[in-house]
C-alpha positions in Angstrom: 289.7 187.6 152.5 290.1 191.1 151.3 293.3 193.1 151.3 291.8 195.4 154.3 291.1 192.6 156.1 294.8 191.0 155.7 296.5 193.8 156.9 297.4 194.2 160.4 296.2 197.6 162.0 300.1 198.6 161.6 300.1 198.6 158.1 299.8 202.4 156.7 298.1 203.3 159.6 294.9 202.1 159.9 293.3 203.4 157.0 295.0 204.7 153.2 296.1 208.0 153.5 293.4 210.5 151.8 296.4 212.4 149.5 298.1 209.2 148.3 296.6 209.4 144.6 297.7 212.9 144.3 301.2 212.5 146.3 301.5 209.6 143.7 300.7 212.0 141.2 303.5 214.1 142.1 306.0 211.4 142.6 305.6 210.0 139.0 306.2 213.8 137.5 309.2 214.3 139.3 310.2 211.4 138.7 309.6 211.7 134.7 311.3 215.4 134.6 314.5 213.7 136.3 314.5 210.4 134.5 314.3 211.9 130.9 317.0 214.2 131.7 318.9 211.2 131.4 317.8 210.9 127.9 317.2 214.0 126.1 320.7 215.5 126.4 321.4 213.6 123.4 319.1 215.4 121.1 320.6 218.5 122.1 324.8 218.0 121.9 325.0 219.3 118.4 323.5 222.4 119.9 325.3 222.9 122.7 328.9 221.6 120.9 327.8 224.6 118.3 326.6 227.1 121.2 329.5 226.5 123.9 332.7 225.2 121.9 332.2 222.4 123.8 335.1 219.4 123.2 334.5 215.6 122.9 335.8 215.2 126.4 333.6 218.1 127.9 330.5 216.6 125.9 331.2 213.1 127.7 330.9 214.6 130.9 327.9 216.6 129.8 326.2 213.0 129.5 328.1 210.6 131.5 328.3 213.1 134.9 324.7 213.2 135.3 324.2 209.6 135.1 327.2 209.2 137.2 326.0 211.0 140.2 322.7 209.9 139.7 324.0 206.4 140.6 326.1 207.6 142.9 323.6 208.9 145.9 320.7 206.9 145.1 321.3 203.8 147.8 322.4 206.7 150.8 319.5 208.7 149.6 317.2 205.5 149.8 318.9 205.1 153.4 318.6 208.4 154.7 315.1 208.6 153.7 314.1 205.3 155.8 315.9 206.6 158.3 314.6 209.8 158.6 311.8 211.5 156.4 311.2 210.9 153.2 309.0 214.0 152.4 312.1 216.1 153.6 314.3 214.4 150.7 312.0 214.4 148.2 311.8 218.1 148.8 315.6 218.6 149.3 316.5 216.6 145.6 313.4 218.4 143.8 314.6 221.8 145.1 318.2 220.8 144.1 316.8 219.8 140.7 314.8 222.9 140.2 318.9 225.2 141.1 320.4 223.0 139.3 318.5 222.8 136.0 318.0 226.7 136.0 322.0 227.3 136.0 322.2 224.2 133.4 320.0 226.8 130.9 322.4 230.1 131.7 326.1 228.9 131.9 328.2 230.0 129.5 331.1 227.6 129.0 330.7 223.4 128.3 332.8 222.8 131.6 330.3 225.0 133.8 327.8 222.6 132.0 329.1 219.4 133.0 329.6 220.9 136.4 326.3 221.7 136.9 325.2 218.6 135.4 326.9 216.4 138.2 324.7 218.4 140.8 321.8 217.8 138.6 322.7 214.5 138.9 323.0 214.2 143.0 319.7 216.2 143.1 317.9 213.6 140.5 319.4 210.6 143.1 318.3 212.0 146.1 314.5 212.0 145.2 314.0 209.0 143.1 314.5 206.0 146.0 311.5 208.6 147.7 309.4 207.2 145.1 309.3 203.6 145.0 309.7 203.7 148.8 306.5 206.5 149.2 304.2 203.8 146.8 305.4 200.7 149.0 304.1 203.3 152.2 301.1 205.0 150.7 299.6 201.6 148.9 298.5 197.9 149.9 297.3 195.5 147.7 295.7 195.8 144.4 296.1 199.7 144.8 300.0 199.2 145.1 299.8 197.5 142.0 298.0 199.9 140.0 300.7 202.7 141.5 303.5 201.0 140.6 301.9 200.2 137.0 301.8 204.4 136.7 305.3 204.0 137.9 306.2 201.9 135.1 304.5 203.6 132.5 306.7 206.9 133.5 309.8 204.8 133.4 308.9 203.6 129.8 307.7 207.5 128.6 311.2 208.9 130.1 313.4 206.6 128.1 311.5 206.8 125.2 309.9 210.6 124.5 313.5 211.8 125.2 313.8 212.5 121.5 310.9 214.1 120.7 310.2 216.3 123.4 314.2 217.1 123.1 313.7 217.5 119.0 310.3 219.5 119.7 311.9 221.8 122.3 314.6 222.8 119.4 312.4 222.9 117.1 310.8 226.2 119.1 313.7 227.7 120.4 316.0 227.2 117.2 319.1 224.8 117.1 322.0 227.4 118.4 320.7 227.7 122.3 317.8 225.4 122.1 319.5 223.4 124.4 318.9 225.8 127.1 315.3 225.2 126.7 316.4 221.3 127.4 317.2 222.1 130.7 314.8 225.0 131.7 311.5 223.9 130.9 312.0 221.8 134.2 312.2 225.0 136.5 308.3 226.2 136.1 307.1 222.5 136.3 309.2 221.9 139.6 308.5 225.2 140.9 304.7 223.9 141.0 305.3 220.7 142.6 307.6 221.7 145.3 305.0 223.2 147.6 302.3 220.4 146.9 305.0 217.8 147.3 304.9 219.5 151.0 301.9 219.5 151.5 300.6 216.0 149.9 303.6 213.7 150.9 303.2 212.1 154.0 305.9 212.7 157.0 307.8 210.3 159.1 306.2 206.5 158.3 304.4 205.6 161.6 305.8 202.0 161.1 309.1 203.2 161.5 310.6 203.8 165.1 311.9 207.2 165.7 315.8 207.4 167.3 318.4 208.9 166.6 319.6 209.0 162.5 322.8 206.1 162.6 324.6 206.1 159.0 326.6 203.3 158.5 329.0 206.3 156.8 332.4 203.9 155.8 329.4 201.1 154.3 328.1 204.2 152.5 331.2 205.4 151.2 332.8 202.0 150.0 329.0 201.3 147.6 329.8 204.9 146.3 333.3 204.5 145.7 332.4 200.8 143.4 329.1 202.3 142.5 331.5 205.1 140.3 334.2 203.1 139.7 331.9 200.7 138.0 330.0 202.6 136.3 332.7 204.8 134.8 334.3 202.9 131.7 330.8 202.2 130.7 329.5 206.1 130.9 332.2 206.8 129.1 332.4 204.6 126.3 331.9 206.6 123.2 332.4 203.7 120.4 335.0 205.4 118.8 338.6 205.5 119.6 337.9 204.9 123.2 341.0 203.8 125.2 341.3 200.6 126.5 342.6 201.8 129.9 339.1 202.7 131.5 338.2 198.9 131.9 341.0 199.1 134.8 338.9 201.1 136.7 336.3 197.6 137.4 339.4 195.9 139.0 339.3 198.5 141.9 335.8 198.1 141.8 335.2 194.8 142.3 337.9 194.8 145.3 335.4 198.1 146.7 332.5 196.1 146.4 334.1 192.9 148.2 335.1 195.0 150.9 331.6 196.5 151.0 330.0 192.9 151.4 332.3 192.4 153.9 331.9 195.2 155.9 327.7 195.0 155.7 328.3 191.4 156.9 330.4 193.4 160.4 327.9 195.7 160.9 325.4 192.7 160.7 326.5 190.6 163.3 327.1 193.4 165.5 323.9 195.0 165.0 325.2 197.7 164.2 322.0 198.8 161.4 324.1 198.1 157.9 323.6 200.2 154.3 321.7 197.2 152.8 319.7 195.0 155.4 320.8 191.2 155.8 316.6 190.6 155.0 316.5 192.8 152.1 319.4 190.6 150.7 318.0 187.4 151.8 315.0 187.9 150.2 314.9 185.6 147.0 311.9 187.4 145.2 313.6 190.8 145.5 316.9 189.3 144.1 315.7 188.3 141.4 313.4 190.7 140.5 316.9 192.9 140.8 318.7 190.8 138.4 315.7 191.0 135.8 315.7 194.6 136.1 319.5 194.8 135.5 319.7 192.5 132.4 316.5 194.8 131.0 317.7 198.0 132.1 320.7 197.3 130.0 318.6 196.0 127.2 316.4 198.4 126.1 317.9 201.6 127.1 320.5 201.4 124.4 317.7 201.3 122.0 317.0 204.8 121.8 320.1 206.1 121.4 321.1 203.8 118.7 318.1 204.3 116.7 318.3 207.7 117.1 321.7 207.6 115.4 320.7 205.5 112.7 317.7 208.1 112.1 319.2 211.1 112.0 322.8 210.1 111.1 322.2 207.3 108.3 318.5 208.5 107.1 318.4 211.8 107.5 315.7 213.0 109.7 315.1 215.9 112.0 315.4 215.0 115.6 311.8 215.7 116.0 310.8 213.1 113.2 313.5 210.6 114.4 311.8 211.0 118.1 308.3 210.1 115.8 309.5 206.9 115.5 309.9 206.4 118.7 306.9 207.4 119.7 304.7 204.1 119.7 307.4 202.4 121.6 306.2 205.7 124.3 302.6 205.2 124.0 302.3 201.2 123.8 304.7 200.8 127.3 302.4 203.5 129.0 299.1 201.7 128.0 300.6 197.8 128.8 302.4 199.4 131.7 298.5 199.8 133.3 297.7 196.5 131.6 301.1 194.7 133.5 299.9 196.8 137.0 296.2 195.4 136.9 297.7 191.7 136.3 300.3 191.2 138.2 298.4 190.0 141.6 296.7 187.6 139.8 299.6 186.1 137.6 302.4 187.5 138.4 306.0 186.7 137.5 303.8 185.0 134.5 303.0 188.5 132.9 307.0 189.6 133.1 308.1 186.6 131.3 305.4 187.1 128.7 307.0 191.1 128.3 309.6 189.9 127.9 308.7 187.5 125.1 307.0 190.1 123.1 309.8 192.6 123.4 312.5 190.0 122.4 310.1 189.1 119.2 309.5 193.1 118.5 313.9 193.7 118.5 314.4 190.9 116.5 312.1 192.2 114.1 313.7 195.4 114.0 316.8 194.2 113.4 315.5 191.9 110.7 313.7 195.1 109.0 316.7 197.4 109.7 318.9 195.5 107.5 316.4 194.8 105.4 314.4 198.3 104.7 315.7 201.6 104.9 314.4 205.1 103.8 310.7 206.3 104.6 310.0 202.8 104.8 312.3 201.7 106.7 311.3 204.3 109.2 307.9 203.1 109.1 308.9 199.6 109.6 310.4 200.4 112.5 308.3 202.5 114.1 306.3 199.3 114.1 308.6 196.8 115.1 309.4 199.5 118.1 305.6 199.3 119.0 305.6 195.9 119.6 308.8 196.6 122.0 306.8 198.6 123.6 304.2 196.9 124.5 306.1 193.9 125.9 308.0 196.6 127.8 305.1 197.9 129.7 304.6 194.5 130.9 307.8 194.0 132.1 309.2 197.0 134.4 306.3 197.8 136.7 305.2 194.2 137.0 308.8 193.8 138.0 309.1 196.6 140.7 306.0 195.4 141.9 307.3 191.7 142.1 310.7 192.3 143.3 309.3 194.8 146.5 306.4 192.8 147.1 308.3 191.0 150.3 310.4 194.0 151.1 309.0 195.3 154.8 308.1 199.1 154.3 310.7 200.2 157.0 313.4 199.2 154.4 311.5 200.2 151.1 313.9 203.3 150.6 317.2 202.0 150.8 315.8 198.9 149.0 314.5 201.1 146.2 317.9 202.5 146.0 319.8 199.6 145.0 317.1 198.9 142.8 317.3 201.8 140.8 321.0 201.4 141.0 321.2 198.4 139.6 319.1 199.6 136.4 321.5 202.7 136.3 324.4 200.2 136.2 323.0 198.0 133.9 321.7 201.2 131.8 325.5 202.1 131.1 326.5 198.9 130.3 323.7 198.3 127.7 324.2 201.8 126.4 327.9 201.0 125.8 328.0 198.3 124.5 325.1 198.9 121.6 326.8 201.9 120.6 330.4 200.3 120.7 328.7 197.6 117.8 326.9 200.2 116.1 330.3 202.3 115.8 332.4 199.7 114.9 330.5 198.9 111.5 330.0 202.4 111.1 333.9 203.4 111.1 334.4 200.0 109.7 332.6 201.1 106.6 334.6 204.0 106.1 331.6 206.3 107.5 333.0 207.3 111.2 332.4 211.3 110.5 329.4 210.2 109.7 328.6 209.4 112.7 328.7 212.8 114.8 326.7 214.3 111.6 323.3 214.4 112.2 321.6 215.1 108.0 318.6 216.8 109.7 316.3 217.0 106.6 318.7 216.4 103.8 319.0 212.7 103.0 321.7 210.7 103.0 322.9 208.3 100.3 321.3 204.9 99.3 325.1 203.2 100.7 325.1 205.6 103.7 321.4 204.0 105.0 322.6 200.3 104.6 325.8 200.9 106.4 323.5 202.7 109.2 320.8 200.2 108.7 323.0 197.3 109.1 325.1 199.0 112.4 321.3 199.2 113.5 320.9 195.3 113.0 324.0 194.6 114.6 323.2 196.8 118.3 319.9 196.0 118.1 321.5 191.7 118.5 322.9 193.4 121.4 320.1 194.3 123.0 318.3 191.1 122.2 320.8 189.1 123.8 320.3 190.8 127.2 317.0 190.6 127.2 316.9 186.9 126.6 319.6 186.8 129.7 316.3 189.0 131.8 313.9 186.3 129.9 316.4 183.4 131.4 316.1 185.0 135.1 312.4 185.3 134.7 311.7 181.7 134.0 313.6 180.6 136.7 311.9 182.5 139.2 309.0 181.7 137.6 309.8 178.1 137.8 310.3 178.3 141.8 307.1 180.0 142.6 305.1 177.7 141.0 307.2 175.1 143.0 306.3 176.7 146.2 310.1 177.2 146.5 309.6 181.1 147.6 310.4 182.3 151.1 308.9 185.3 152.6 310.8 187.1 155.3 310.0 187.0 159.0 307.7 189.7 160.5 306.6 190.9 157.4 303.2 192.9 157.4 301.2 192.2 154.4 303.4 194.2 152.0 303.4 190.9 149.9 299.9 191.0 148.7 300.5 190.3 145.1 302.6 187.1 146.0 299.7 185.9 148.4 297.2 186.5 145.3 299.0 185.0 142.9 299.8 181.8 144.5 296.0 181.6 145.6 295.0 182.1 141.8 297.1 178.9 141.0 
């Protein structure tokens, strides 16, 4: 039976919208421009430290307020969206993105910066659930698949060309206000998409009933109050003389987010249309297609910024040759990514446990070659040993968006996108933390802890200084391993009940969970 034939006349509306390749098209862009903004300030602090003045505390919030406020509105974002039109907040956040990244490139102080970098932040939030939740709406199927394999492969390209593009961009516009170039090449690029966002998105999703817009506003505001409070000791751990106080902040959390669970459960029973729906939660392939995303979220984002220390700090290189190595990582996730997308309906949570195999074997190679190998070679070496990473990687995030939404009706796909994304913010932070807290502490251990905010852009470092580096490397990179063996753990379990038949689909659900249906078929 073919995938036309399986879904119901309701299903994105009879037939596939005409624009959905190139609305998809525009989507993965936008989302690419605000997702590497996540990543490529941290090519350009030494810039803007020299440019601005700017103090440890004012860099901090450079970085941490963007991912802060990111994770902050993506869940009410995700909500308002299903709730009311998703075109109209895709268009809002990318027009707030566009403001925002033009008065990132002209301020003149570091606390204007961090400022604006919060809005950038809220603008970023507001049109990323829009993404996942416009592929769940636009494509059925094998198609829905393949989109969400381009998804993936601009998740993997975001995280990981942050460095070059970032090095490559100061490399033109010279080290003392390069940085501004950081922030304004986005203005042109979402100047362009704004009015064919307009006019290629798709309005209000006819599977959706219109009514009057109903926020569940104290739900909303108790997730955004943990959501902060959570993420904020790990945002701002720096590795290096960090006080112990911020962990206090996760005890208020954790009493927010209780009260939160509590309060969706109210609105629940009293029908009273809660933040996150009692079938979005109940739904055992999207919870644990969340928790894998979490545990690899926090995995291999702290990579990149590690490595990139250990590059330009402990060998030497320019930001543009440290972002180099980094590069196959970039290029093997995009071209597994559209491996992972085509294979997923036929094998799926197979292919995600097999990612995450390969990228588990690539770290631990890396971190056997990093404290091994250092200098040219020991670039070289791991360039490779990243390439392998990214490989496994590609088959691991969009097969995992796709697996984890495949049972998630399409009314829901925004808000459900949202605490998606959310949770790979949060678990982002944490990773990011606590690599760079391991890589610091043998670092300042060693004796070396100015070295460590000293990038030797084309001068060489010591023989000493690249084993000390090499072997803070080793020891974040065991880190990361160890989280993605915890997503590698989650995997095979839910592996393990599919093949059992123990998987439930959700009542009323309207062929959104093709790839379950064709894996299951295939054995």
């Amino acid at each position: 039976m073919t995938d036309t034939a399986r879904r119901p006349a309701t299903d994105d509306s009879e037939a596939p919208d005409p624009n959905r390749w190139r609305a998809l098209a525009v989507c993965l862009v936008v989302g690419f421009m605000t997702l590497l903004d996540v990543s490529i300030v941290n090519v350009a602090l030494p810039s803007i430290e020299s440019s601005l003045g700017a103090g440890s505390s004012q860099v901090q919030w450079i970085v941490a307020g963007y991912a802060l406020a990111f994770g902050l509105v993506l869940v009410p974002s995700g909500r308002i969206g299903d709730l009311s039109s998703r075109r109209l907040m895709f268009v809002l956040g990318l027009s707030g993105f566009v403001l925002t990244s033009a008065a990132a490139g002209a301020v003149q102080s570091a606390t204007a910066l961090a400022v604006v970098r919060l809005a950038q932040g809220i603008s970023a939030g507001l049109v990323n659930p829009q993404v996942l939740a416009l592929i769940q709406q636009l494509f059925s199927g094998a198609e829905r698949a393949r989109a969400f394999g381009a998804f993936g492969t601009t998740v993997g390209l975001s995280t990981a060309v942050g460095p070059l593009l970032g090095g490559a961009i100061l490399a033109v516009f010279g080290e003392q206000e390069g940085w501004r170039g950081v922030f304004l090449v986005n203005v042109p690029i979402g100047l362009v998409l704004i009015p064919l966002a307009w006019r290629w998105l798709p309005g209000r999703d006819p599977d959706r009933a219109r009514g009057t817009l109903h926020l569940d506003v104290p739900g909303l505001l108790l997730l955004a109050a943990a959501t902060v409070l959570g993420m904020l000791p790990f945002v701002l751990t720096t590795g290096q003389g960090d006080s112990a106080a911020r962990w206090w902040f996760l005890l208020p959390a954790a009493v927010l987010l209780a009260a939160f669970v509590a309060w969706e459960r109210r609105q629940g029973r009293r029908g009273r249309g809660p933040v996150v729906d009692g079938e979005l939660v109940r739904t055992r392939s999207y919870r644990n297609g969340a928790l894998v995303g979490i545990a690899y979220f926090a995995g291999f984002t702290g990579i990149f910024l590690v490595v990139t220390l250990y590059l330009q700090s402990g060998l030497g290189l320019a930001p543009w040759q440290a972002g180099l190595v980094q590069t196959p990582f970039a290029v093997l996730s995009a071209l597994f990514a559209q491996i992972g997308g085509r294979q997923v309906a036929a094998r799926g949570r197979k292919v995600v446990v097999l990612g995450l195999v390969v990228v588990a074997a690539g770290l631990l190679a890396a971190d056997l070659a990093a404290a091994a190998v250092q200098g040219t070679s020991g670039a070289v070496a791991l360039a490779a040993c990243l390439a392998v990473a990214g490989a496994g990687s590609g088959l691991v995030i969009s097969p995992n968006q796709t697996l984890a939404l495949a049972d998630v009706p399409p009314r829901v796909a925004g808000v459900a996108g949202g605490v998606l994304q959310t949770g790979q913010r949060v678990g982002s932070a944490v990773g990011v933390a606590a690599t760079t807290s391991i890589f610091f502490s043998t670092v300042v251990g060693a004796g070396l802890g100015g070295r460590a905010e000293q990038a030797g852009a084309g001068q060489g470092t010591p023989p000493q200084v690249q084993d000390v580096f090499g072997q803070a490397l080793s020891d974040g990179l065991r880190v990361s391993i160890a989280l993605v063996l915890l997503a590698l753990v989650v995997a095979v379990v839910d592996l393990l009940r599919r093949e059992h038949g123990d998987e439930e689909h959700p009542r009323g659900h309207h062929g959104a969970h093709d790839a379950s249906v064709a894996k299951h078929r295939a054995g």
